[in-house]
Every structure is written in structure tokens, then in C-alpha cells.
N, C-alpha and C positions, 0 to 999 in steps of 0.2 A: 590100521584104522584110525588110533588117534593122532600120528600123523599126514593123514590125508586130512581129518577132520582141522586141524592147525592151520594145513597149506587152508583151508578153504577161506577159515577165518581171515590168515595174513591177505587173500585177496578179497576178501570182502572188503576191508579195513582199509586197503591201498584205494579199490575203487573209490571209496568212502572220499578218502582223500583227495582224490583226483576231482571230484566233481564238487568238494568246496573250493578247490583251487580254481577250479573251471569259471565255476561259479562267482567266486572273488572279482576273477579276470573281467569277466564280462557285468558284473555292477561296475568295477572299476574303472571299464571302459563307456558305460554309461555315464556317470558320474563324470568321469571328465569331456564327454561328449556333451551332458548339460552343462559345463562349466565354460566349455569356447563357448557355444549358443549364448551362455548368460555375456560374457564378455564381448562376446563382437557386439550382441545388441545394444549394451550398453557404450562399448565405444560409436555406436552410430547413432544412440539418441545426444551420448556428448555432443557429438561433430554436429548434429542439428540444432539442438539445443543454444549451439558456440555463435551457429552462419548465421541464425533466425536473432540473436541479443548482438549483432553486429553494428555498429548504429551507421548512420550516412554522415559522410563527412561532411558537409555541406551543413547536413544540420547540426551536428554534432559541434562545428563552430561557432553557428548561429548560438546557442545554447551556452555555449562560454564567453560570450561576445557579452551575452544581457545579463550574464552571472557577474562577470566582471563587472559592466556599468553598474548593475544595482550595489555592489559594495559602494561606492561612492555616492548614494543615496543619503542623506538626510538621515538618522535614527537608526540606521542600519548597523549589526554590530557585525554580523559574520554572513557569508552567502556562499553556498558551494552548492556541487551538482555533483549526480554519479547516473551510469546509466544501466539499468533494469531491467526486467522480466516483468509482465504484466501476467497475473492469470485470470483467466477468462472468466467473466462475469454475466449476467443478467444484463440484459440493455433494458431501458424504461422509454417509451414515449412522451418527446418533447411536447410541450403544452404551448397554444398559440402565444403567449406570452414571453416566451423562451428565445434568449437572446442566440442560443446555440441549437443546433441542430444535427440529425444523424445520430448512430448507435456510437454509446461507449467503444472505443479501439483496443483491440488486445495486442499481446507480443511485445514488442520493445518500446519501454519509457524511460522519457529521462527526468530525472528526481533531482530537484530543489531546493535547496533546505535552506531558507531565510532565519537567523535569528534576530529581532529588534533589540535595540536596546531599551531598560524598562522603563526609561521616560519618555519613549517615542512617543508621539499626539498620533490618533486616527491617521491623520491625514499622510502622515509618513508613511505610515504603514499601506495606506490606501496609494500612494504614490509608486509601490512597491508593485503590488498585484496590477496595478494599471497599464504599468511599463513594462509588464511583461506580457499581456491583452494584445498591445499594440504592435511588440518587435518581436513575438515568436507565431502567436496564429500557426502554435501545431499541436494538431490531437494528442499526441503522445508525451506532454506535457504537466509534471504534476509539482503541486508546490505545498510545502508543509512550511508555514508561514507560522515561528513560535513568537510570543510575546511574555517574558520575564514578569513576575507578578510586581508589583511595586504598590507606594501606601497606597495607593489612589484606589488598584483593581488589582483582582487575582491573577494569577497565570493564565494563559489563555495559547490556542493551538488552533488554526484554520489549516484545514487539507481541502487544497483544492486539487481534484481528481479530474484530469483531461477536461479544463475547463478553458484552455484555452488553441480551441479550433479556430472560433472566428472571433473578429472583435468585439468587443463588450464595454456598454455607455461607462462612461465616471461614474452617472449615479448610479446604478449597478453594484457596481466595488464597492462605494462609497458605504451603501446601505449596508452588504454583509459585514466590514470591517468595523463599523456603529453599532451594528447590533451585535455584537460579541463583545464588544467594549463595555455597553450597558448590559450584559449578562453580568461581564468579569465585575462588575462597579457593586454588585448589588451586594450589601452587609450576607453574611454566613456563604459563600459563594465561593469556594476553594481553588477549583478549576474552570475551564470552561473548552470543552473539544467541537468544534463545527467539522463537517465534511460536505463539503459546497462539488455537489454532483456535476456532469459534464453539461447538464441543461439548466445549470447556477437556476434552479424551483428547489429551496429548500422547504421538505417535510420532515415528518415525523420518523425517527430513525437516525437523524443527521445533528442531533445535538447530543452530545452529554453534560452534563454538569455536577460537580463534584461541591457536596454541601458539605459544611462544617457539623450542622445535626442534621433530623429528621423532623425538625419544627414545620409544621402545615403552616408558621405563616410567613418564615420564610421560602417556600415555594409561591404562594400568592404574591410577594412582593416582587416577584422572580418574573412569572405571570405578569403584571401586573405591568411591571418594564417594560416586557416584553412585547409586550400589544404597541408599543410607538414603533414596533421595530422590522427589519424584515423578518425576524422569528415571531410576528406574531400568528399565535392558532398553533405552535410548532409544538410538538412534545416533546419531552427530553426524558434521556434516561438516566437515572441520579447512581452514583454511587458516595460512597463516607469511608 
């Protein structure tokens, strides 16, 4: 009796066993059946991810063609490119006044990056974005245009975001590169960030500025600039 009772337990104990082993088996062959799923997907959004930030050669030269010329620009201290992933954004409706037209472009950009040197004049720097207006006219175009602070004016940062699809007047340039000058100029004035949209109508949203304190009058002197400029009516968002 109580070795029948024994045998029964030992086979209770084996099935026992058998059926976490079972059991194991088949999580373990889930778990690696999630894990090719997770990898192939992932290797197939690479390989998309790789074809779609592909750039065109064609443009892709165009693009080093005016990166190169712009270092030989006047004030200019550094000029390089790389190219990009864009992600997808909100488009805004161009205003009759708007020298560009069409929705924001998503997917591949190519990036810019102008440094001045920090005695460059306006008009250097405006010499800059113009010549690029004129010999790229392609959506996928963006240019972080830095100016070095010096005695005169703060540091200063323009991003122009796929601004240049179609050409665009001198006085156009001329104004946003002026009025970020007269931002950077104004006493208690640290920094100064523009982001010049692909329809160049700058609003509210597209400025920051970086104050030395929180004095209400220098914001009104700021203001006050500001109204000869094309940021005027524009808000800015301050940080210290």
C-alpha cells in the first residue's frame, strides 16, 4: 500500500515535471518567435528608414557646390552640410504676401550650418542666405545661420526651415537678417533664436530671446526696436 502510494506520488511529480518542461519549451519558443518578428521588423524599417534618407545625387552636389562657394563669402568663418531625416510636421497656410508657397516637405533634408565670423555686417550675413535663395530653390533645404556675440550685439541663431523652394527678393533677407541684428543690439539682450518658417511670415512662436534679467523695461526697449523691424507685433519667448 504504501509503496503503491510512493509509485503514485513519483508519477505525479514526473508529470509535474514534464509539463513545466512542456511548458518552458513552448514560452521559449514564443519568445524567440517574438524576437525574429521584433528583428526582421526592425531590419525592414532600417532598410526603409536607410532607401527613404538616400539623397539624390544631383542634388546632393548642388548642395556642396553652394556650401563650398559660401565659405569664400565675405564674414563667413565655417560652412558645412550633412544630410537628414525630417519628421513630420504640421503644414500652415501660405498668406498672400508670402514669397513661398506649398506645404512644409517631409523625409530627407539637407542641413547647413553657416558659422559668421563676429564682426560680420548685416549684409554678409544677408549675402549668405541670398546665395543660397538663388542657387539651391530646393524644399528640402535648411540653414542654421549662427552669429558669434561680439561688443556691439549678443549671439544670435537664425533657422531657416525649408525656406528655400522658390526664390526670394534681397529685401526679404535683408529685413529678417536686420531685425535679429536689432534684437541681438539691444542692452540686457543675451541671446537671440529666429526660426524663419518655409512661408519666411514670421509670428508668434518664431522668436526666442534670452535676457540678461527680468526688468519690464528692458522688454519694452526690445518692443520698442522691434516695431522698425520685420519682428514687429512678433512675441517672443524669453528665457535667463
Amino acid at each position: 500500500m504504501v509503496r503503491r502510494q510512493a509509485l503514485g506520488w513519483l508519477g505525479a511529480a514526473l508529470c509535474s515535471v514534464a509539463l513545466v518542461v512542456a511548458g518552458g519549451l513552448v514560452l521559449s519558443s514564443v519568445a524567440v518567435h517574438r524576437y525574429l518578428q521584433a528583428s526582421n521588423s526592425a531590419m525592414a524599417g532600417g532598410t526603409a528608414s536607410e532607401s527613404d534618407a538616400t539623397p539624390d545625387p544631383s542634388e546632393l552636389a548642388s548642395v556642396e557646390r553652394t556650401v563650398s562657394a559660401i565659405t569664400s563669402l565675405p564674414g563667413v568663418a565655417t560652412a558645412t552640410s550633412t544630410v537628414g531625416t525630417d519628421e513630420p510636421s504640421a503644414t500652415a497656410e501660405p498668406t498672400a504676401d508670402s514669397d513661398a508657397s506649398g506645404s512644409a516637405p517631409e523625409g530627407l533634408s539637407y542641413d547647413v550650418s553657416v558659422i559668421m565670423n563676429p564682426d560680420a555686417s548685416v549684409d554678409e550675413s544677408t549675402s549668405v542666405v541670398y546665395a543660397m535663395t538663388q542657387q539651391l530653390q530646393n524644399a528640402h533645404v535648411n540653414l542654421e545661420l549662427a552669429m558669434p556675440a561680439s561688443a556691439a550685439r549678443a549671439a544670435s541663431v537664425i533657422d531657416y526651415r525649408h525656406a528655400f523652394d522658390t526664390p526670394v527678393a534681397r529685401s526679404t533677407v535683408v529685413s529678417v537678417c536686420r531685425a535679429v541684428a536689432v534684437a541681438a543690439s539691444v542692452p540686457g539682450v543675451r541671446s537671440v533664436h529666429v526660426v524663419v518658417p518655409y512661408t519666411w511670415n514670421l509670428s508668434s512662436g518664431d522668436l526666442e530671446v534670452e535676457m540678461a534679467t527680468d526688468d519690464s523695461r528692458q522688454a519694452s526697449a526690445l518692443r520698442s526696436a522691434l516695431d522698425r523691424t520685420a519682428l514687429a507685433g512678433v512675441d517672443w519667448s524669453t528665457s535667463r
